[in-house]
C-alpha positions, -999 to 999 in steps of 0.1 A, spaced: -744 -43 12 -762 -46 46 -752 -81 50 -716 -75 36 -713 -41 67 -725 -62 92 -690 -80 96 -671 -57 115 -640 -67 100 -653 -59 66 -666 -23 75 -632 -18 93 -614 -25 62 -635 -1 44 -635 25 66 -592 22 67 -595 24 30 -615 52 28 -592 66 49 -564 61 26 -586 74 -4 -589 106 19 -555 112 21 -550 107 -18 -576 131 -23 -564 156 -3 -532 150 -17 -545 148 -53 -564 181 -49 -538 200 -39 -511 186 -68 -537 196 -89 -543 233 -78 -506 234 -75 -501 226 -109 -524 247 -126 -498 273 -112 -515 286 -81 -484 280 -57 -481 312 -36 -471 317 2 -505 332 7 -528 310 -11 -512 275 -1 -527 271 33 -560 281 21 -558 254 -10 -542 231 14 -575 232 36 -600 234 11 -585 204 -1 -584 185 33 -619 197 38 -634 184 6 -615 149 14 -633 148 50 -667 153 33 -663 127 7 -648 102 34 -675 110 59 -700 105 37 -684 71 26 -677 56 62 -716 70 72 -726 38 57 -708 10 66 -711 29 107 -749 27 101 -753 -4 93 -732 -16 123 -749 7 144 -785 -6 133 -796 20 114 -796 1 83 -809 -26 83 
Protein backbone atom coordinates (compact mmCIF):
# COMPACT_ATOMS: atom_id res chain seq x y z
CA UNK A 1 0.00 0.00 0.00
CA UNK A 2 2.78 2.41 1.05
CA UNK A 3 4.75 1.75 -2.02
CA UNK A 4 1.60 1.74 -4.29
CA UNK A 5 0.58 5.88 -2.41
CA UNK A 6 3.86 6.92 -3.00
CA UNK A 7 3.18 7.59 -6.80
CA UNK A 8 1.43 10.67 -6.81
CA UNK A 9 -0.38 9.78 -9.82
CA UNK A 10 -1.73 6.73 -8.17
CA UNK A 11 -3.01 8.54 -4.92
CA UNK A 12 -4.47 11.21 -7.20
CA UNK A 13 -6.53 8.72 -8.97
CA UNK A 14 -7.72 7.42 -5.75
CA UNK A 15 -8.40 10.43 -4.15
CA UNK A 16 -10.65 11.53 -7.58
CA UNK A 17 -12.31 8.29 -7.10
CA UNK A 18 -13.12 8.65 -3.73
CA UNK A 19 -14.42 11.65 -4.69
CA UNK A 20 -16.79 10.20 -7.07
CA UNK A 21 -17.80 7.41 -4.44
CA UNK A 22 -18.66 10.55 -2.20
CA UNK A 23 -20.93 11.98 -4.38
CA UNK A 24 -22.74 8.42 -5.00
CA UNK A 25 -23.03 8.22 -1.38
CA UNK A 26 -24.48 11.26 -0.74
CA UNK A 27 -26.59 10.68 -3.60
CA UNK A 28 -27.37 7.08 -2.52
CA UNK A 29 -28.24 8.14 1.06
CA UNK A 30 -30.61 10.46 0.24
CA UNK A 31 -32.58 8.11 -2.62
CA UNK A 32 -32.65 5.89 0.08
CA UNK A 33 -34.29 8.05 2.91
CA UNK A 34 -36.37 9.44 0.19
CA UNK A 35 -37.74 6.20 -0.63
CA UNK A 36 -38.55 4.95 2.57
CA UNK A 37 -41.20 7.90 2.20
CA UNK A 38 -39.59 10.66 4.18
CA UNK A 39 -39.92 13.33 1.40
CA UNK A 40 -41.22 16.48 3.12
CA UNK A 41 -40.29 20.31 2.55
CA UNK A 42 -39.13 20.42 6.08
CA UNK A 43 -37.14 17.36 6.45
CA UNK A 44 -35.30 17.37 2.94
CA UNK A 45 -32.58 19.75 3.68
CA UNK A 46 -31.91 18.19 6.91
CA UNK A 47 -31.62 14.52 5.15
CA UNK A 48 -29.94 16.18 2.39
CA UNK A 49 -27.04 17.23 4.85
CA UNK A 50 -26.89 14.46 6.96
CA UNK A 51 -26.30 12.61 3.91
CA UNK A 52 -23.52 14.96 2.48
CA UNK A 53 -22.03 14.86 5.88
CA UNK A 54 -21.78 11.16 6.33
CA UNK A 55 -20.19 11.06 2.65
CA UNK A 56 -17.48 13.68 3.77
CA UNK A 57 -16.57 11.44 6.70
CA UNK A 58 -16.27 8.28 4.90
CA UNK A 59 -14.22 10.10 2.01
CA UNK A 60 -12.04 11.86 4.42
CA UNK A 61 -11.24 9.07 6.08
CA UNK A 62 -10.48 7.28 2.73
CA UNK A 63 -8.19 10.04 1.08
CA UNK A 64 -6.34 10.37 5.00
CA UNK A 65 -4.32 7.61 3.73
CA UNK A 66 -3.07 7.83 0.50
CA UNK A 67 -2.31 12.04 1.73
CA UNK A 68 -0.20 10.39 4.56
CA UNK A 69 1.71 8.47 2.88
CA UNK A 70 2.62 11.22 0.38
CA UNK A 71 3.16 13.47 3.07
CA UNK A 72 5.56 11.03 5.09
CA UNK A 73 3.58 10.04 7.63
CA UNK A 74 3.44 6.50 6.51
CA UNK A 75 5.97 5.16 5.83
Amino acid sequence: MVSSFSVWYVSAWYIFSMILLGLHIRHGAWSFVQSLGFNHPRHTPVIKTLAAAMALLIVLGFISIPISVLAGLVK
